[in-house]
C-alpha positions in Angstrom: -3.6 -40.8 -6.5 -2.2 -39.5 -3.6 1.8 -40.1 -2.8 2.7 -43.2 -0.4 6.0 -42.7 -0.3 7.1 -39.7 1.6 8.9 -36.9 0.4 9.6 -38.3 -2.8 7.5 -36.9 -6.1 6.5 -38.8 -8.8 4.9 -36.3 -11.0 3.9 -32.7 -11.4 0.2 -32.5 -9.6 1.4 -35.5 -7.0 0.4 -34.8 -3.3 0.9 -36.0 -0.2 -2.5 -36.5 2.3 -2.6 -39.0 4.7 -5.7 -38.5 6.1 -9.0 -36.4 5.9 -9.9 -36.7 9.8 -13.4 -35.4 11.3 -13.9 -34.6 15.0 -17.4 -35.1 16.2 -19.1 -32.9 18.7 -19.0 -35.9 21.0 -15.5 -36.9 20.7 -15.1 -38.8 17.8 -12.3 -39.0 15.0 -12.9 -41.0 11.6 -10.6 -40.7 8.7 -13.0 -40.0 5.2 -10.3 -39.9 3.2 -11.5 -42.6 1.3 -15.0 -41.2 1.5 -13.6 -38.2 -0.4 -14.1 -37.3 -3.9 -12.9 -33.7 -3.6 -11.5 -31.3 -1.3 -11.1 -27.5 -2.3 -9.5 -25.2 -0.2 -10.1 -21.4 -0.8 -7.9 -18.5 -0.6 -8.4 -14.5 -1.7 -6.6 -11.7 -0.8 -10.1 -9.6 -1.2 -11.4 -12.2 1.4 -10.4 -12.3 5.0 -10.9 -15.9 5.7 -9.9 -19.4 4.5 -12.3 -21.7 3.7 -13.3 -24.7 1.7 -15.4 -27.5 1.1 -15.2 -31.5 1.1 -17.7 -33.7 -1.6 -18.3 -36.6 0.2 -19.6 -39.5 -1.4 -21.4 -41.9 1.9 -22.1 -45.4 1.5 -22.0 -46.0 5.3 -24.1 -43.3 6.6 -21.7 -41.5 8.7 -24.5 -38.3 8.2 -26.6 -40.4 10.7 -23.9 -42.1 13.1 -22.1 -39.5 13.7 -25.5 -37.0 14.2 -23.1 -34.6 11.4 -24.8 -31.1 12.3 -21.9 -28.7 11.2 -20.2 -28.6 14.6 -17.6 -30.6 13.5 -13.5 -30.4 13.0 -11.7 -31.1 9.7 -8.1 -31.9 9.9 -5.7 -33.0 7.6 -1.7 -32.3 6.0 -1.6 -31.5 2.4 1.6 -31.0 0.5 3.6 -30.9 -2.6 6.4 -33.4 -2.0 9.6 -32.7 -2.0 9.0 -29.0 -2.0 12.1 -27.0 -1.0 10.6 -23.5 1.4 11.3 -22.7 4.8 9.6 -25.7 6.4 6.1 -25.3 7.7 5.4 -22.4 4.9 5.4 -25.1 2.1 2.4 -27.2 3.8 -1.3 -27.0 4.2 -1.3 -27.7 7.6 -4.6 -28.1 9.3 -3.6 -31.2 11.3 -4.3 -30.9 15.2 -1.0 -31.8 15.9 0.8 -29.2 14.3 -1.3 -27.2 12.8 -4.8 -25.5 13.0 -8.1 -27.4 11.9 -11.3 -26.3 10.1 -14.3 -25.8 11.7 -17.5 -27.4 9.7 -20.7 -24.6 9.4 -22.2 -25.7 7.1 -23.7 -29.1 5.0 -25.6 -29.0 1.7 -26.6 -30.8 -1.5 -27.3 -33.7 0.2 -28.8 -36.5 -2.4 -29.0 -39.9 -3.0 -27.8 -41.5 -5.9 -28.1 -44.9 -5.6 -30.3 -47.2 -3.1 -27.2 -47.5 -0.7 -24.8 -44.0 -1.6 -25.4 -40.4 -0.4 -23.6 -37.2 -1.8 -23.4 -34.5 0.3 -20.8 -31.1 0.9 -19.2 -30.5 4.2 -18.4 -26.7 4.1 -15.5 -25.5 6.1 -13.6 -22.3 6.9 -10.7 -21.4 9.6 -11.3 -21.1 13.5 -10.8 -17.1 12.9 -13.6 -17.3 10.0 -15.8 -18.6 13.3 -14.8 -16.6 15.6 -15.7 -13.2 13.7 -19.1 -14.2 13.7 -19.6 -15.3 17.1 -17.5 -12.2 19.2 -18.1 -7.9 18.6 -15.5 -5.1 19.4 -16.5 -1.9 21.6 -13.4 -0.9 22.7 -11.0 2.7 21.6 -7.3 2.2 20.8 -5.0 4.5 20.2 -1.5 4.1 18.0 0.1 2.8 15.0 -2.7 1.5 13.2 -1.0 -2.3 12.2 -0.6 -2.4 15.9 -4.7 -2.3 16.1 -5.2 -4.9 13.9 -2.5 -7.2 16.0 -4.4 -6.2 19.3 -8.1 -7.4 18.2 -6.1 -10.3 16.6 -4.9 -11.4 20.1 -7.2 -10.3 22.4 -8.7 -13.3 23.9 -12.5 -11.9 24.0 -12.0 -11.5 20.0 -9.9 -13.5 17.5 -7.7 -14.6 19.8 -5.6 -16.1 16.8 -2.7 -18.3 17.4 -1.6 -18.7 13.5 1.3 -16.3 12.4 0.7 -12.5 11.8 2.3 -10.8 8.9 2.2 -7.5 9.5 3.8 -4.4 7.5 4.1 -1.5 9.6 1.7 1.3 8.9 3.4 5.0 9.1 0.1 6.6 10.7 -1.1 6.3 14.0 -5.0 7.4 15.2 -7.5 6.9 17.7 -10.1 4.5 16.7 -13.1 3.8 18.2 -15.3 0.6 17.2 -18.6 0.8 18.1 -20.2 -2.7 18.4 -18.7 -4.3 14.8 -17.4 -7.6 14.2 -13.6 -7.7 14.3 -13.2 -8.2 11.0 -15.4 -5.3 10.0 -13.7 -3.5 12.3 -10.0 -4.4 10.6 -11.0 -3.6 7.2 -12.2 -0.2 8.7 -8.8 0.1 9.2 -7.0 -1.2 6.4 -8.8 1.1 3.9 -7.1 4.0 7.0 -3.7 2.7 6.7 -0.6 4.0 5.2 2.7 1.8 4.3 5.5 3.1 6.5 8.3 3.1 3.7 5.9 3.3 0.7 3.3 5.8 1.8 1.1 3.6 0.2 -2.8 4.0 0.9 -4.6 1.2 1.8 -4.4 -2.3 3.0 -5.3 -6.2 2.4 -6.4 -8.1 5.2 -6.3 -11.7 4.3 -5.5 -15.0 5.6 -3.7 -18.1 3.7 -2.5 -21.9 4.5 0.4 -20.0 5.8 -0.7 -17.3 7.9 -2.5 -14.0 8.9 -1.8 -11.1 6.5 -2.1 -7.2 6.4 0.1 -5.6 4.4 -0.2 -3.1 1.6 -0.4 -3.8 -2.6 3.3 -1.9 -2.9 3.9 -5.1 -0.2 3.5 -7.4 -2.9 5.4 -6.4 -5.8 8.4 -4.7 -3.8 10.5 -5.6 -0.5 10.2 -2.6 1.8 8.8 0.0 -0.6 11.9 -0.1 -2.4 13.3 -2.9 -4.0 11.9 -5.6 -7.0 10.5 -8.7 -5.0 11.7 -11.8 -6.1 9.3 -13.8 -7.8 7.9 -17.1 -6.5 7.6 -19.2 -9.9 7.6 -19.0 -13.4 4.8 -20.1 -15.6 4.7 -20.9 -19.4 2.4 -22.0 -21.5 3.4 -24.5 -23.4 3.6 -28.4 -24.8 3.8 -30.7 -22.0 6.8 -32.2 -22.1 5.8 -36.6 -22.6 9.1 -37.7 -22.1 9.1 -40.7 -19.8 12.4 -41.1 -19.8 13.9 -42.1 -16.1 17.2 -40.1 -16.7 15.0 -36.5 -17.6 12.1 -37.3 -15.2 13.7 -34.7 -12.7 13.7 -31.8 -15.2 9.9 -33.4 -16.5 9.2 -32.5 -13.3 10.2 -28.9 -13.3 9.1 -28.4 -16.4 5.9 -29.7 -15.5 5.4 -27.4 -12.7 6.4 -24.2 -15.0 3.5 -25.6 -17.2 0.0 -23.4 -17.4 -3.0 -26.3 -18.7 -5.4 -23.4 -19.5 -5.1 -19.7 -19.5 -7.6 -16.7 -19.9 -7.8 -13.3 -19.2 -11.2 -12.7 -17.6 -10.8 -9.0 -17.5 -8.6 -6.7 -19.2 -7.8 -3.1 -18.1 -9.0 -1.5 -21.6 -12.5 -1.8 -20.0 -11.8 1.9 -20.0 -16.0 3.2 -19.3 -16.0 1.1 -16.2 -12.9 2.3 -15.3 -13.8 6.0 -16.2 -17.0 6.0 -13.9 -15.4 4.4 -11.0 -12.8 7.1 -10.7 -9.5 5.2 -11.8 -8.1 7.6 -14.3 -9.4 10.8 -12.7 -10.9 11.9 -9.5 -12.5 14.7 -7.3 -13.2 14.4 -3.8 -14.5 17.3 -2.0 -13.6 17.6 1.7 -16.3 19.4 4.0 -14.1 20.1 7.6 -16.8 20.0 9.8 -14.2 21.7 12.3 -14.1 24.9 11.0 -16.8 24.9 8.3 -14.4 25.1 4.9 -13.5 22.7 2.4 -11.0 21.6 -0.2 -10.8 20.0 -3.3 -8.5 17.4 -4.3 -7.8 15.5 -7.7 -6.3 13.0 -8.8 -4.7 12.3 -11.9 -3.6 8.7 -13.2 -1.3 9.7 -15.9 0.6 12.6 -13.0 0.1 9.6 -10.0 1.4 6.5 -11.2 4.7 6.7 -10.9 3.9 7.7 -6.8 3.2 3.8 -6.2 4.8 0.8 -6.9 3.5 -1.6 -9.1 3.4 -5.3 -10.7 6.1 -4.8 -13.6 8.7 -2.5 -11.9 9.1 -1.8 -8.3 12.6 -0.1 -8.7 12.8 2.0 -11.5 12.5 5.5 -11.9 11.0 5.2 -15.5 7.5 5.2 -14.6 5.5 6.8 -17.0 6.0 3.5 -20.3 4.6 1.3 -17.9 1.3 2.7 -17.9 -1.5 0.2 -18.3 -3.1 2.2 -20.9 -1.9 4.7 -23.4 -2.2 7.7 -20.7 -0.4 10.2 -22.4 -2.5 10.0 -25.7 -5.0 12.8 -27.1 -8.5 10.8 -26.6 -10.8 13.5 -27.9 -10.7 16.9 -30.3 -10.5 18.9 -26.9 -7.0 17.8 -26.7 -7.1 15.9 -23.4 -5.9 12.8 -22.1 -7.8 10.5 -20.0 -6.9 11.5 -16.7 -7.5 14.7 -17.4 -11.1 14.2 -17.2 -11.3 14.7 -13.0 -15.0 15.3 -13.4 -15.6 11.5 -14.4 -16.2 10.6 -10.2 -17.0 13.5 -7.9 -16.8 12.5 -3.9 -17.8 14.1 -1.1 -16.2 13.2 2.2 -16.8 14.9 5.6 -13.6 15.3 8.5 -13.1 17.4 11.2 -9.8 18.4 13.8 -9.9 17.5 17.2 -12.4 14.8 17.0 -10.2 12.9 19.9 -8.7 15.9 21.0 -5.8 15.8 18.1 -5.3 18.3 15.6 -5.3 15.4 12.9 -8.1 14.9 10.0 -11.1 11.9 11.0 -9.8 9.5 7.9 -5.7 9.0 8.3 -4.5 10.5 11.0 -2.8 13.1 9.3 -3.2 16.7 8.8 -6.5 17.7 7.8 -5.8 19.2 4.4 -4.4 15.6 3.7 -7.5 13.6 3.7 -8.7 14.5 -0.1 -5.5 13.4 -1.3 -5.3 10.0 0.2 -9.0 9.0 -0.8 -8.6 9.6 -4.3 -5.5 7.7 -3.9 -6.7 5.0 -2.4 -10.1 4.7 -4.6 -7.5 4.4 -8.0 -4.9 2.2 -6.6 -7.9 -0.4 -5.0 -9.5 0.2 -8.7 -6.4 -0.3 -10.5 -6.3 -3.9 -8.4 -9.9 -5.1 -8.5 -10.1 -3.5 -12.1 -7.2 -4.3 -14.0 -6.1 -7.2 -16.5 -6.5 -10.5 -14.7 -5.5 -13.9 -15.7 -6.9 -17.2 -14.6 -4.5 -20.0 -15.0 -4.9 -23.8 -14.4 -1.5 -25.1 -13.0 -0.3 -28.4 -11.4 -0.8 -28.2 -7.0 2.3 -26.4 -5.7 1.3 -26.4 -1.8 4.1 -23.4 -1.2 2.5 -20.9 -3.3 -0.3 -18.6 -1.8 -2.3 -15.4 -2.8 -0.2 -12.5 -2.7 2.7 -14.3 -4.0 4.5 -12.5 -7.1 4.9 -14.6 -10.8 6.0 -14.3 -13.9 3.7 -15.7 -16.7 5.2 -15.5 -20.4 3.1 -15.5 -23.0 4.2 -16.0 -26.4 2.6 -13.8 -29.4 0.3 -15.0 -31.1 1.5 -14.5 -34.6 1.9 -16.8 -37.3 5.5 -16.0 -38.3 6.7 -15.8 -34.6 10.7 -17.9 -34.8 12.5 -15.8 -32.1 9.9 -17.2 -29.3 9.1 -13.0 -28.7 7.0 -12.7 -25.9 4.1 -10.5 -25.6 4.8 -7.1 -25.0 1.9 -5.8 -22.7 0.3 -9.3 -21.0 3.7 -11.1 -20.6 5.4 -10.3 -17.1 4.5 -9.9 -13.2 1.1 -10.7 -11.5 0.2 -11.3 -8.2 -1.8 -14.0 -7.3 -5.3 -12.8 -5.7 -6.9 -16.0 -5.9 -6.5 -19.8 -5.4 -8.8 -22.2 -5.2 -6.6 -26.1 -4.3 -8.5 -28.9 -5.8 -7.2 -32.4 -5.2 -9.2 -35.2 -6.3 -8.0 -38.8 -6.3 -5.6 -38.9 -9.2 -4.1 -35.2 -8.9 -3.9 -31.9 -7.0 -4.1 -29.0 -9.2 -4.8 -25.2 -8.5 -6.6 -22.2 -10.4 -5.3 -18.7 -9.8 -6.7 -15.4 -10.5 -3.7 -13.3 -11.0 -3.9 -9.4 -11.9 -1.1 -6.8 -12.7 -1.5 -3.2 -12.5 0.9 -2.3 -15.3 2.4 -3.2 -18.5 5.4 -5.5 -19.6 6.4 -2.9 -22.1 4.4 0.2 -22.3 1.8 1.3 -25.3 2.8 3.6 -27.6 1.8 7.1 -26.9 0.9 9.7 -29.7 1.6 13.3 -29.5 -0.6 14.8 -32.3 -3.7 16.2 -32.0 -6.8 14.7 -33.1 -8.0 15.8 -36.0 -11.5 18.1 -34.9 -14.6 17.5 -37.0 -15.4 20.4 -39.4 -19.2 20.5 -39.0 -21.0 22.4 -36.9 -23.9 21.3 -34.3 -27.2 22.2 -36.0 -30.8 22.7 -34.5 -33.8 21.4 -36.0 -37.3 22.4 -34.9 -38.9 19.3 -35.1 -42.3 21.7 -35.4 -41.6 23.2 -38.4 -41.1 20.2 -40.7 -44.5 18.6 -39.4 -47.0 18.8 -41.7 -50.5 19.1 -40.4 -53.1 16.1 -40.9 -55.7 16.1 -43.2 -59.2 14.0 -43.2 -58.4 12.7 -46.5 -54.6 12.3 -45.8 -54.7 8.3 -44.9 -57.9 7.7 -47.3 
């Protein structure tokens, strides 16, 4: 159950939540807390919004008395107690007071399951979630791209957000005209545009968390200014849970509690190497038609040459790039002697830019020079792939409120050997992911969270082989399937 005295934790998955309040549309506020059976809050970093749900279980008909119609308010405070972050950033704070409500859109599954109990779902999602469907941008701008976003963000006749922006600066700058889309159509428009100022990196997340507004690049992530390792946020394990009850190790129960993973899989792995081959990761051509002056260019890209030009999940600061790969890159993978990435046929785009479409001599996708617009696509294309695509791990952890998607981890995974006495950890799943996906569930006895967690590289690379593979001796033959027909016959089937 929830935690009644504040700021002090009694175990691993203890929470502190006053009150589930909900603001009528005629002025109204009950607390359903104790109407509650669960509350999930969702959080992506593929999704732009936060939103979330409440199973309420009715015995007093609040449906009817208070006329719910999904026009309604959810606030509430939800933390982890005791947790040690910079204040506000370790809360789920949706109270009106100090923080920024739900808006209800939405109620379903509404049933009765005894004479005198209803079931039903409120569905919720952030005041931004509403506004994007409710406002549309017409309007040119003209600068640093990140500066965009922040403008349709703010502007009053749009977002008009007042929850933190975290913003990485974008090194490109173009004129952008939106004709008539919804803001957040609009933004991602952009993001797919932008380029990290101290990374170079192509492409952005927009996404919004408990703790703010985000739009910031993947080499954001795993490194601190395009440059440096980022620290991680927690360390995960999976392992016994400790049962000690003792009142003298309850602190490091605790701890180790928290460090705990209940349940671990890996939903997708990165070896899915057809999918992977189709959708362009390994190898690319994009073919750039300049509308300007009527020539084009062809640009490829190349995994096993690339990867080293963006940062990723297991090193952010080394210059020892190519051991990481997430795949054996530099092995043979067929008797023509090439490696995987040297297939750039496997995805063929075409893209159309021109000069001068706003009266500068930049290309129509980045803001760069012309010629540059190739490159960046097929960059971008792998590195999103590489993300969406790669190994990702769902864990089952106790509720820490002060993590959020797009937070960094470690997750150690022993081998699964049977003669395994040094504790070795796995070489290639062991080590950083970030977190793209949280869903809070806190029901009355706990508060625990799944993650979807994916890394884009390898703990300790595979190995690579050298040698050629061995070509097949025979020879493609032809067979005219004609020639060894024999005609029928009346008496053939008698």
């Amino acid at each position: 159950m929830a935690n009644q005295i504040p700021g002090h934790i009694e175990f691993a998955g203890d929470y502190s939540l006053d009150s589930i309040n909900i603001h009528t549309h005629f002025g109204y506020t009950i607390d359903i807390k104790k109407l509650a059976i669960e509350l999930n809050i969702y959080e992506s970093i593929f999704k732009n919004s936060l939103t979330g749900s409440i199973v309420i279980g009715d015995a007093q008909n609040l449906v009817g008395k208070l006329e719910l119609n999904g026009t309604e308010r959810i606030s509430f405070k939800l933390s982890t107690p005791g947790a040690k972050d910079d204040g506000i950033r370790s809360i789920v704070d949706a109270s009106v007071e100090t923080g920024h409500p739900f808006h209800v859109y939405k109620i379903s599954d509404r049933q009765q399951i005894n004479p005198g109990t209803t079931v039903y779902t409120l569905h919720f999602g952030s005041r931004e979630f509403m506004r994007n469907q409710r406002t549309k941008v017409s309007q040119a701008y003209d600068g640093r791209l990140d500066t965009t976003v922040l403008k349709i963000m703010m502007d009053k006749n749009y977002i008009d957000t007042k929850k933190e922006m975290n913003m990485e600066p974008t090194g490109n700058s173009d004129k952008i005209v939106v004709p008539n889309m919804r803001p957040y159509d609009a933004i991602n428009m952009i993001a797919k545009r932008s380029l990290a100022q101290k990374s170079g990196a192509v492409g952005y997340y927009f996404y919004e968390t408990p703790k703010g507004i985000y739009f910031r690049s993947w080499d954001n992530m795993v490194s601190v200014k395009g440059s440096y390792d980022r620290p991680i946020k927690q360390e995960f394990y999976y392992m016994p849970m400790n049962t000690s009850h003792d009142n003298t190790v309850i602190k490091n129960k605790i701890q180790h509690d928290f460090k705990s993973v209940e349940s671990y899989s890996f939903i997708n792995n990165f070896h899915d190497v057809l999918a992977n081959t189709a959708l362009g990761t390994y190898g690319h051509n994009v073919i750039t038609h300049n509308l300007y002056d009527k020539s084009y260019k062809k640009s490829s890209y190349n995994y096993a040459n690339e990867f080293g030009n963006s940062k990723h999940t297991d090193l952010a600061n080394e210059k020892s790039y190519r051991e990481r790969y997430a795949i054996a890159a530099d092995s043979r993978v067929d008797e023509d002697d090439k490696r995987i990435s040297d297939y750039s046929e496997s995805r063929v785009s075409l893209q159309s830019t021109t000069q001068f479409l706003h009266d500068k001599n930049t290309g129509a996708g980045y803001g760069l020079d012309v010629q540059q617009d190739g490159s960046k696509l097929v960059q971008s294309v792998s590195q999103r792939n590489q993300v969406k695509h790669g190994t990702t791990l769902k864990l089952v952890i106790k509720g820490q409120s002060y993590l959020e998607v797009g937070d960094l981890i470690k997750f150690n995974l022993l081998k699964i050997e049977p003669k395994n006495e040094l504790g070795e950890y796995d070489k290639q799943y062991s080590g950083k992911y970030v977190i793209t996906k949280i869903r809070h569930q806190i029901l009355s006895e706990k508060y625990t969270m799944a993650l979807e967690c994916v890394k884009d590289s390898v703990r300790y690379g595979f190995q690579q082989n050298d040698f050629k593979i061995e070509k097949n001796p025979n020879h493609p033959s032809l067979r005219d399937t004609y020639e060894k027909e024999e005609p029928d016959t009346p008496n053939r089937h008698a």
